[in-house]
Residue frames as a rotation matrix with the C-alpha (Angstrom) as fourth column:
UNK 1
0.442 -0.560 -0.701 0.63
0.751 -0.197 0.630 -60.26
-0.491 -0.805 0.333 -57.59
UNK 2
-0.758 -0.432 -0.488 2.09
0.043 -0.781 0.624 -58.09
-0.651 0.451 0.610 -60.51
UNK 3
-0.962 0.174 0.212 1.64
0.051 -0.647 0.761 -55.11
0.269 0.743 0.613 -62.40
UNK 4
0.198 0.820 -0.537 -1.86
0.928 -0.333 -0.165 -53.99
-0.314 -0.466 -0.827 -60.24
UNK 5
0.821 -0.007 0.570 -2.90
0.314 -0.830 -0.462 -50.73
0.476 0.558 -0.680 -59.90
UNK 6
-0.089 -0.885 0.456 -0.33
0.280 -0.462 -0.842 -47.90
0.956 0.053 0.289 -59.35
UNK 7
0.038 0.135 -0.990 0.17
0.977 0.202 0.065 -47.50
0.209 -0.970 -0.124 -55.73
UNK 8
0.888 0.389 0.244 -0.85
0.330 -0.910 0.250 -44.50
0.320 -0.141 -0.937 -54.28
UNK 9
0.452 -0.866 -0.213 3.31
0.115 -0.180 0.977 -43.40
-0.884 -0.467 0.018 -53.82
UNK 10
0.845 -0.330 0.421 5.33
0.446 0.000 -0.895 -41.92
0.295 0.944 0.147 -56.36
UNK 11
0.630 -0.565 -0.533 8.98
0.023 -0.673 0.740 -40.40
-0.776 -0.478 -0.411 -56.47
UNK 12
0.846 -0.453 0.280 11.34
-0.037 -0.574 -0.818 -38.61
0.532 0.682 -0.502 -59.07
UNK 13
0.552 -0.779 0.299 15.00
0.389 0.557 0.734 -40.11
-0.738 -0.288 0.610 -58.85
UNK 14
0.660 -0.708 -0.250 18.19
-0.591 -0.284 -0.755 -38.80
0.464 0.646 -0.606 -60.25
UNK 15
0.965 -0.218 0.147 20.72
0.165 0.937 0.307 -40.89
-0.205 -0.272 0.940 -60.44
UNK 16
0.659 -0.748 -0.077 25.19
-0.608 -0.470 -0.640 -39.47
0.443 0.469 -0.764 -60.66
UNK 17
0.639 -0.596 -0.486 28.64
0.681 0.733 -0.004 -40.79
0.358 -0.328 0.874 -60.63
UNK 18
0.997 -0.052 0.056 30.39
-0.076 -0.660 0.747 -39.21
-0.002 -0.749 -0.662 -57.66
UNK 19
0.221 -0.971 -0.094 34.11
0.112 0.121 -0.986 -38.61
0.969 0.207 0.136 -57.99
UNK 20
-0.559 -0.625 0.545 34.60
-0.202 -0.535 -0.821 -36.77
0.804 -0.569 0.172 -54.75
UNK 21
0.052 0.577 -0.815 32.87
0.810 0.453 0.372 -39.10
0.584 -0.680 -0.444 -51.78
UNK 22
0.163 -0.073 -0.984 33.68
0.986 -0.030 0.165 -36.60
-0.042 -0.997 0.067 -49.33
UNK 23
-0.986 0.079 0.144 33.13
-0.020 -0.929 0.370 -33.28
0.163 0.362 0.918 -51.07
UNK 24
-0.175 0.977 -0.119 29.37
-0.338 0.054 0.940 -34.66
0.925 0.204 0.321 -51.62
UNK 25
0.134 0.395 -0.909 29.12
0.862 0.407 0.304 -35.75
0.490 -0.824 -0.286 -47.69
UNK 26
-0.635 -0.061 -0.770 30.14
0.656 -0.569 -0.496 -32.65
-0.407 -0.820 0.401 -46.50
UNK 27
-0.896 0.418 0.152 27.70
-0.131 -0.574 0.808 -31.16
0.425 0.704 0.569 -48.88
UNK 28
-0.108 0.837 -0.537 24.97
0.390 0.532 0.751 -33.21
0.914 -0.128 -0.384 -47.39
UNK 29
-0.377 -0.215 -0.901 26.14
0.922 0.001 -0.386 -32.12
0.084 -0.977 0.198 -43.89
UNK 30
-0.792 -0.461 0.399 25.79
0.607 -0.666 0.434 -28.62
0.066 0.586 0.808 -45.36
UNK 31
-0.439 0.895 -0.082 21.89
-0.129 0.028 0.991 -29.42
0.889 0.445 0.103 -46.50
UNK 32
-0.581 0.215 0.785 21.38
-0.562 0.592 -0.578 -30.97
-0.589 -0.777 -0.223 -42.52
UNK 33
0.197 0.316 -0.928 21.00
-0.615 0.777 0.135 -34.21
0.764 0.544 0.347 -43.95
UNK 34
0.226 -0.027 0.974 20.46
-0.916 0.335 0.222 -36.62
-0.332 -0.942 0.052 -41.30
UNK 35
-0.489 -0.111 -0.865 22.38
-0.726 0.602 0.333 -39.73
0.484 0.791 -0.375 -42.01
UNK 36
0.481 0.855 0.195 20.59
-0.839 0.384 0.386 -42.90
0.254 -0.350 0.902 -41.04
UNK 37
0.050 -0.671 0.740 23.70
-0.489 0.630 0.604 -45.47
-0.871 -0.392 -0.297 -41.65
UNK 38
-0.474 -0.373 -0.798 25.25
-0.880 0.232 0.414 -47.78
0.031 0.898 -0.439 -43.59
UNK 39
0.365 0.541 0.758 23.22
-0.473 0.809 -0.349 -50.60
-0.802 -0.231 0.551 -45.44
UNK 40
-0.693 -0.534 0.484 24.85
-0.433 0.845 0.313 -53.41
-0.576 0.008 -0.817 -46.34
UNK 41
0.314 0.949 0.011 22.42
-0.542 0.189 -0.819 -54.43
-0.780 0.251 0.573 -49.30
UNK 42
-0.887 -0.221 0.405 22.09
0.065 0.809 0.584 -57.66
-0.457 0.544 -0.703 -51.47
UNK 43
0.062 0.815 -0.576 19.23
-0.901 -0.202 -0.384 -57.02
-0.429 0.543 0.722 -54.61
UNK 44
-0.717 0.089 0.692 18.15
0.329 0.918 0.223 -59.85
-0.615 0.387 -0.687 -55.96
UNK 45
-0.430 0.625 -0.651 16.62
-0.788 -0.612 -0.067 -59.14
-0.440 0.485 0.756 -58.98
UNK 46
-0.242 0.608 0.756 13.49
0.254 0.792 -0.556 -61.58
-0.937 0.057 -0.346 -60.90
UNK 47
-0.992 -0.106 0.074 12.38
0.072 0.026 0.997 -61.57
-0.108 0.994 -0.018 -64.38
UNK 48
-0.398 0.882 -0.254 9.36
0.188 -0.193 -0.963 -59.93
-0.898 -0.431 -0.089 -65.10
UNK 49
0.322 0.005 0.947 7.41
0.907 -0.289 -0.307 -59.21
0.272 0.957 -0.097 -68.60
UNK 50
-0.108 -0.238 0.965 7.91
0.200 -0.956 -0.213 -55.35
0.974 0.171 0.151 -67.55
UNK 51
0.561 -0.476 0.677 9.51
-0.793 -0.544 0.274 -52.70
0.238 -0.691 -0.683 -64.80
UNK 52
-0.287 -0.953 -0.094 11.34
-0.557 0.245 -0.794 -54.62
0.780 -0.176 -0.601 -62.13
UNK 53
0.817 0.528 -0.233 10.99
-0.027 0.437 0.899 -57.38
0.577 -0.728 0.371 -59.40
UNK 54
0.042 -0.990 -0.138 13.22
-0.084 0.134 -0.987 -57.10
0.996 0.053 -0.077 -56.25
UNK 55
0.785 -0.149 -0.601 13.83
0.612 0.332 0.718 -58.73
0.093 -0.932 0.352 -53.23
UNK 56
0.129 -0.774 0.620 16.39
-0.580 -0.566 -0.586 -56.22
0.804 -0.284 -0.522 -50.74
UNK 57
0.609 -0.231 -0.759 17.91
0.694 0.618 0.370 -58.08
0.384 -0.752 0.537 -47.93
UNK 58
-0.037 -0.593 0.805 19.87
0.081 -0.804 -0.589 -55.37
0.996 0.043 0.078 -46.00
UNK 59
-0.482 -0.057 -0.874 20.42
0.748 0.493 -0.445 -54.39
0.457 -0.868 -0.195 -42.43
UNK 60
-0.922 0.288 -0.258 18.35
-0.197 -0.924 -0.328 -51.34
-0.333 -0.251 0.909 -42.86
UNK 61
-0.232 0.766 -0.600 16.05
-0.959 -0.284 0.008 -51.67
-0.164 0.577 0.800 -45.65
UNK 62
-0.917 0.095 0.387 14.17
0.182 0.964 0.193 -55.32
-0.355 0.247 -0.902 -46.40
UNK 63
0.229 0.842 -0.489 11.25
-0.404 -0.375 -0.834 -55.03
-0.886 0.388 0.254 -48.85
UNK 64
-0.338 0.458 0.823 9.61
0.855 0.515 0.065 -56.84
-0.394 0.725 -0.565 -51.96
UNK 65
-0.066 0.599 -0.798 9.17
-0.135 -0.798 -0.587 -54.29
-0.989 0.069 0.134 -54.69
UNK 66
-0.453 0.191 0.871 7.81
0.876 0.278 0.395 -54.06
-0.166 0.941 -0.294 -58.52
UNK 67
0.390 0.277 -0.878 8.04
0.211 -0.955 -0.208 -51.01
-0.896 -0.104 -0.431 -60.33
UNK 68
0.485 0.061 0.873 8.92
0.835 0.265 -0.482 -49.48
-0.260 0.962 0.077 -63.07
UNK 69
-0.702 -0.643 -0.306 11.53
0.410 -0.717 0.564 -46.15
-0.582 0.271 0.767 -64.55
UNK 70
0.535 0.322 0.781 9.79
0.844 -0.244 -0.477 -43.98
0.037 0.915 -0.402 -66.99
UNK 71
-0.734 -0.678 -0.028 12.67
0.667 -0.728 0.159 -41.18
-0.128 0.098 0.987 -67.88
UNK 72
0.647 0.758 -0.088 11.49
0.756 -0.652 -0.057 -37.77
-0.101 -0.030 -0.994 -67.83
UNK 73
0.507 -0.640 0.578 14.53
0.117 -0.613 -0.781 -35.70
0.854 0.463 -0.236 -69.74
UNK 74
-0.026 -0.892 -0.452 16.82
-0.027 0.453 -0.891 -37.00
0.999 -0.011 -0.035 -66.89
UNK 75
-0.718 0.171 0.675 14.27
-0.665 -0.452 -0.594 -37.54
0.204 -0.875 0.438 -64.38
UNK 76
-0.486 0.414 -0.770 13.19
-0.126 0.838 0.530 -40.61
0.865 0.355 -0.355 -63.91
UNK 77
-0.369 0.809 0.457 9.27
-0.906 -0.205 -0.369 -41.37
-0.205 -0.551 0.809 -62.24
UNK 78
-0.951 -0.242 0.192 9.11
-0.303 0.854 -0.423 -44.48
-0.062 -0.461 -0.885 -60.23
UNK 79
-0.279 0.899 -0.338 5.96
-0.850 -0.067 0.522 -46.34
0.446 0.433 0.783 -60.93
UNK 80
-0.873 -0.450 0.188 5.47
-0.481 0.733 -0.480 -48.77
0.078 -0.510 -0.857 -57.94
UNK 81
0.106 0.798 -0.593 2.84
-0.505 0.557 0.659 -51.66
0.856 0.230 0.462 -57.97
UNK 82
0.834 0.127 -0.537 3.95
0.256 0.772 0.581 -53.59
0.488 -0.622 0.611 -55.05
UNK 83
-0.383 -0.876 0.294 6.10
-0.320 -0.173 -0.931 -52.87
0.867 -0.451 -0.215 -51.83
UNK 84
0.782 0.044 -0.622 6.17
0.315 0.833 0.455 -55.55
0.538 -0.552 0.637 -49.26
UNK 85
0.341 -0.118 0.933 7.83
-0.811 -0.539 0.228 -54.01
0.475 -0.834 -0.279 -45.91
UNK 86
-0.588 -0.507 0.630 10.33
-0.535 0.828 0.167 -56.74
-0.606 -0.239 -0.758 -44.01
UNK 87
0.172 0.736 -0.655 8.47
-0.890 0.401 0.216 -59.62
0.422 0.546 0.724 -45.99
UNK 88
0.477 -0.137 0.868 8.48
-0.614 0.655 0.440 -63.00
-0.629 -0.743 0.228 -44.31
UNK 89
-0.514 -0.845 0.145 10.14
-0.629 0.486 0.607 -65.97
-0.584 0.220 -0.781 -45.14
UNK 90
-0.198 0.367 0.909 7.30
0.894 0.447 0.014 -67.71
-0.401 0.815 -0.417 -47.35
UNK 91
0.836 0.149 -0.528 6.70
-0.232 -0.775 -0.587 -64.27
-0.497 0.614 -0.613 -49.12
UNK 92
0.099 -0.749 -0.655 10.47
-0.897 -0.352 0.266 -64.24
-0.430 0.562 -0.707 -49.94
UNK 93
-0.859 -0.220 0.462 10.37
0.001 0.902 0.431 -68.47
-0.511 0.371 -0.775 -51.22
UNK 94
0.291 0.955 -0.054 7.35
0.223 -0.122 -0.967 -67.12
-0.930 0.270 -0.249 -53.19
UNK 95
0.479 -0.526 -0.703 9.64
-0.728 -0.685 0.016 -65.10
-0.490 0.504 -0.711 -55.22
UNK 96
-0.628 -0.619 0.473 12.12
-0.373 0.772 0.515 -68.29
-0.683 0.146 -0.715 -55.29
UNK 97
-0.276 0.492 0.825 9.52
0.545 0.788 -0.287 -70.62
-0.792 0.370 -0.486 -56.50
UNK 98
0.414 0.878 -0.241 7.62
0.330 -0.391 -0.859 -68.20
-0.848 0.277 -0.452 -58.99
UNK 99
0.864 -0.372 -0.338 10.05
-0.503 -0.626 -0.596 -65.69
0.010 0.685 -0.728 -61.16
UNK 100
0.624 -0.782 -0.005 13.39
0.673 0.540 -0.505 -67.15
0.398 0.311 0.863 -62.29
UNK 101
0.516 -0.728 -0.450 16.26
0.546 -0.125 0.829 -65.36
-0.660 -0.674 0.333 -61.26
UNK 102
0.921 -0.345 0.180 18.21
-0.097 -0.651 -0.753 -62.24
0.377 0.676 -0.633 -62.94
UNK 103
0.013 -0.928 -0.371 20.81
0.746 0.257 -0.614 -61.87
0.666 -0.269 0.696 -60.72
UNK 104
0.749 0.159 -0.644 22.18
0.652 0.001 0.758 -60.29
0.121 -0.987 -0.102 -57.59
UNK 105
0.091 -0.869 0.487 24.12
0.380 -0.422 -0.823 -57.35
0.921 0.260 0.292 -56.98
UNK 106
0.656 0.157 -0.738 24.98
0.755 -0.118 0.645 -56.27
0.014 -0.980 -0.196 -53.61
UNK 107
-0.133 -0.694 0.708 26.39
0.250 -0.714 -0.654 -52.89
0.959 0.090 0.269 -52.40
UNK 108
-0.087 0.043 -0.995 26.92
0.915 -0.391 -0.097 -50.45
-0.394 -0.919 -0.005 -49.57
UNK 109
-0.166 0.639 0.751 24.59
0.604 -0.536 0.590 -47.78
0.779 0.552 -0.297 -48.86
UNK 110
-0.925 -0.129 -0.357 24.92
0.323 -0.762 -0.562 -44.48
-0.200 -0.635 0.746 -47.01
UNK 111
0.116 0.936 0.332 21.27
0.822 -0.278 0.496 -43.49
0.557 0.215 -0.802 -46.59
UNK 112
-0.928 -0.288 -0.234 20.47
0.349 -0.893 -0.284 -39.69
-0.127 -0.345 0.930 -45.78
UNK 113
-0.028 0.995 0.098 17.30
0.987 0.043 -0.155 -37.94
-0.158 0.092 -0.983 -45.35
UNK 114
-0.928 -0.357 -0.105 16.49
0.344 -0.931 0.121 -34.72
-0.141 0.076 0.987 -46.28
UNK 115
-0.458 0.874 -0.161 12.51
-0.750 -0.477 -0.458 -33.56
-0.477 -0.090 0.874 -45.46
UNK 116
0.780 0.287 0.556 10.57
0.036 0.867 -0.498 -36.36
-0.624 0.408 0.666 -48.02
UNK 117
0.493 -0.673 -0.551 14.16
-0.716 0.045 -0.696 -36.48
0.494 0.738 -0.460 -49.93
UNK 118
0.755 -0.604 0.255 16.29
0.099 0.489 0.867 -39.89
-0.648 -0.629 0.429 -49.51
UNK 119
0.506 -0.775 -0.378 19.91
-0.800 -0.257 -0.542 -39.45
0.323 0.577 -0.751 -50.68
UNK 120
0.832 -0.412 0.372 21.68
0.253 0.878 0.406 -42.63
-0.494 -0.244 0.835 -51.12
UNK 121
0.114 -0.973 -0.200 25.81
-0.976 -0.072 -0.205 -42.42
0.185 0.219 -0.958 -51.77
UNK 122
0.989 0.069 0.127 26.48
-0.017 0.930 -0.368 -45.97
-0.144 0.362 0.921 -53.20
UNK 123
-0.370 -0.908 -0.198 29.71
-0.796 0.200 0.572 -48.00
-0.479 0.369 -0.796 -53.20
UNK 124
0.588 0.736 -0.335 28.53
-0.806 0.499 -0.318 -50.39
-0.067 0.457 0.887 -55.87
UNK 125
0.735 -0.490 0.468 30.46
0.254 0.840 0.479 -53.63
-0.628 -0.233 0.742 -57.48
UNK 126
0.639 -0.571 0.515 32.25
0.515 -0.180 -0.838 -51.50
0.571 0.801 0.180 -59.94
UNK 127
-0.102 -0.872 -0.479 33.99
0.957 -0.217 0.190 -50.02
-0.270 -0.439 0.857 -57.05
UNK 128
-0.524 0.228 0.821 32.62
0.193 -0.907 0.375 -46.68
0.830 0.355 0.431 -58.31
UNK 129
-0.787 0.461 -0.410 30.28
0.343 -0.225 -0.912 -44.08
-0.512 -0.859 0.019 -56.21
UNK 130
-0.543 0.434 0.719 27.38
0.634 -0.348 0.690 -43.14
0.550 0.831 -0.086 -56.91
UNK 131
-0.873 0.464 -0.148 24.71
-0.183 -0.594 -0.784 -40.45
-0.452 -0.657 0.603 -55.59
UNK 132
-0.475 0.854 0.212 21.04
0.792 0.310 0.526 -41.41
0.384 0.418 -0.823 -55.64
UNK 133
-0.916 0.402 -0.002 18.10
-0.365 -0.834 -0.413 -38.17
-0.168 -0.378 0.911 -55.11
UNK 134
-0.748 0.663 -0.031 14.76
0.472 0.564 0.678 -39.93
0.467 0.492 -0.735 -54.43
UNK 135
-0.784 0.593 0.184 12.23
-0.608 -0.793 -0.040 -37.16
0.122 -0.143 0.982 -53.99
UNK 136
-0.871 0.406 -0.276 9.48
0.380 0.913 0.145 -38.83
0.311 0.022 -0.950 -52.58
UNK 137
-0.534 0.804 0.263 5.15
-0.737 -0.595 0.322 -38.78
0.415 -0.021 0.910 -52.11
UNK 138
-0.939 0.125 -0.319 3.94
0.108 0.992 0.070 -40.97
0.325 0.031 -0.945 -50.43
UNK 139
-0.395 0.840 -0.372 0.20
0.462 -0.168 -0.871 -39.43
-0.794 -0.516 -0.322 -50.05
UNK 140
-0.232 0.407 0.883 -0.24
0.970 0.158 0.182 -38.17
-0.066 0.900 -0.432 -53.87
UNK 141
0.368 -0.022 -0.930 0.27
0.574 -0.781 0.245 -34.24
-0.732 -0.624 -0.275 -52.24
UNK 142
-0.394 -0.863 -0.317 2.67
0.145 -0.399 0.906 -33.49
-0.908 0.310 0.282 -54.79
UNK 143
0.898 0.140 -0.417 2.43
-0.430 0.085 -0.899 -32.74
-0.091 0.986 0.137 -58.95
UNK 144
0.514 -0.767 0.384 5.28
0.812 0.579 0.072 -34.60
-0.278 0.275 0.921 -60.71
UNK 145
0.513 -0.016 0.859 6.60
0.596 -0.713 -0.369 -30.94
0.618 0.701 -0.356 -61.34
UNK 146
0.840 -0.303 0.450 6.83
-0.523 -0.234 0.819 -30.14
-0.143 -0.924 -0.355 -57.67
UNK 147
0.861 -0.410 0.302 8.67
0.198 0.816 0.542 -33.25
-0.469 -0.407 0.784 -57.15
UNK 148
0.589 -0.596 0.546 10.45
0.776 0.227 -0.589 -32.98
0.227 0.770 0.596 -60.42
UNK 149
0.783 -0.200 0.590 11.53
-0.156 -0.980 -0.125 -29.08
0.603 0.006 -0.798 -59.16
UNK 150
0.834 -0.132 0.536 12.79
-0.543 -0.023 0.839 -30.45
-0.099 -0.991 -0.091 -55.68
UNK 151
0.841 -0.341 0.420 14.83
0.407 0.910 -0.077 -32.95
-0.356 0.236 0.904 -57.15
UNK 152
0.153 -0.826 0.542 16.96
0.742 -0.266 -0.615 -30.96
0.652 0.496 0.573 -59.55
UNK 153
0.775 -0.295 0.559 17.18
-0.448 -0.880 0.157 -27.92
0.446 -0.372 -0.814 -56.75
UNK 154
0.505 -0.732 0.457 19.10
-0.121 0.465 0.877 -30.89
-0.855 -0.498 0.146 -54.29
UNK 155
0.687 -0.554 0.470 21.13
0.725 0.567 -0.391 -31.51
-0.049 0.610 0.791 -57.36
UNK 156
0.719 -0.432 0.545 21.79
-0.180 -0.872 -0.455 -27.95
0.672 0.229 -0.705 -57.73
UNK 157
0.575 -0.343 0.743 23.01
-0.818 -0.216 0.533 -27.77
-0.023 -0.914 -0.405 -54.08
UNK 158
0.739 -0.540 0.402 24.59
0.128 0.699 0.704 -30.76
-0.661 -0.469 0.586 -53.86
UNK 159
0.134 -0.640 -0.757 26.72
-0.821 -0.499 0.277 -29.34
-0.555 0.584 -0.592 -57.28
UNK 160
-0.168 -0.374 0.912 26.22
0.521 0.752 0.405 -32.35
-0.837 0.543 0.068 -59.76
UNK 161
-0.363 0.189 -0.912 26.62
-0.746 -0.645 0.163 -31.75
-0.558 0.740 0.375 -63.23
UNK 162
0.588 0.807 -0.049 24.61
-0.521 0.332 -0.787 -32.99
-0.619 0.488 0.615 -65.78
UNK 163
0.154 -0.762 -0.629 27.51
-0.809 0.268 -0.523 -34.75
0.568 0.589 -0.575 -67.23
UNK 164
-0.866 -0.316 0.387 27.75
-0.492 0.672 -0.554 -37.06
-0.085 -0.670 -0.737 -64.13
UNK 165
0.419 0.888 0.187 23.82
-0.814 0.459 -0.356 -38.32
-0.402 -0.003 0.916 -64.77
UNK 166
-0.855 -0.179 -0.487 23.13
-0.451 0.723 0.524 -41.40
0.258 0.667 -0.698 -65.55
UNK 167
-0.121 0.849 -0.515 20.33
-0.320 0.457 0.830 -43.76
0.940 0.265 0.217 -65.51
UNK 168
0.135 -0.107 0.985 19.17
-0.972 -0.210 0.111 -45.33
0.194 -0.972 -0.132 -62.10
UNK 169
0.977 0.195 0.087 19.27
-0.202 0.976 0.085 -48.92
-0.068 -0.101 0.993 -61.27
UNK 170
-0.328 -0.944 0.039 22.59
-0.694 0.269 0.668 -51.15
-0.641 0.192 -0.743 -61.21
UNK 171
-0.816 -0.422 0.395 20.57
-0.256 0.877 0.407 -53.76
-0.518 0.231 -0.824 -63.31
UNK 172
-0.894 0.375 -0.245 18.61
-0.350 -0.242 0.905 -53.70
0.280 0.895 0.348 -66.54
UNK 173
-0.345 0.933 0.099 15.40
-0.818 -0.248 -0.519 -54.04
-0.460 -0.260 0.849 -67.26
């Protein structure tokens, strides 16, 4: 079940903390970002030898994935082995039974689209915001260059600074 081949789907993710929630929405509004709504999301995260295993429960998004970060000088290229679309209820007590348990973090997630760009504006559990840019391929169309280009232009526009980066994920590897 893990660590197959790389799935034919790749995207280039930046990841900032967002002082001004509502400077950066009316930015989006700006970009015609189309929002999609708020999900209401509980990660459950598994122990893997390497990347990540994660069950999403949400009222948007639900999906079994295993992947992996690999930084790219503050561009980080998702490496995804498995993504499992609503999964059923013995898929998700697969998970149970199989991988121990990391732990669970659960936030709320403004989700925004922008051409193959999703922009996620995160209230996490630190009570902080964040802003997620997940340039996305899902047909292998792209170079990681393209992708990597698109990415930092929506940063431009959206006006983060490279001070506000950080890594992506709420929960180690």
């Amino acid at each position: 079940m893990l660590m197959g081949k790389e799935l034919c789907y790749k995207d280039l993710t930046i990841k900032a903390r967002v002082s001004d929630r509502a400077a950066l929405e009316k930015q989006l509004a700006n970009l015609n970002a189309r929002f999609m709504g708020v999900d209401l999301q509980k990660d459950t995260y598994f122990k893997v030898a390497r990347g990540k295993l994660k069950l999403r429960s949400g009222n948007i998004e639900n999906f079994i994935t295993h992947y992996e970060r690999v930084d790219g000088d503050g561009v980080e290229r998702t490496k995804v082995y498995q993504y499992d679309l609503d999964p059923n209820l013995e898929q998700i007590a697969s998970l149970f039974r199989t991988y121990d348990k990391l732990g669970v973090i659960e936030k709320e997630r403004r989700i925004y689209l922008l051409d193959n760009v999703k922009i996620h504006v995160d209230l996490a559990p630190d009570n902080l915001t964040y802003v997620e840019i997940e340039v996305i391929d899902r047909k292998g169309m792209k170079t990681d260059a393209e992708l990597r280009l698109q990415c930092l232009s929506i940063k431009d526009k959206l006006e983060i600074r490279d001070s506000e980066l950080i890594k992506t994920g709420y929960w180690p590897t």
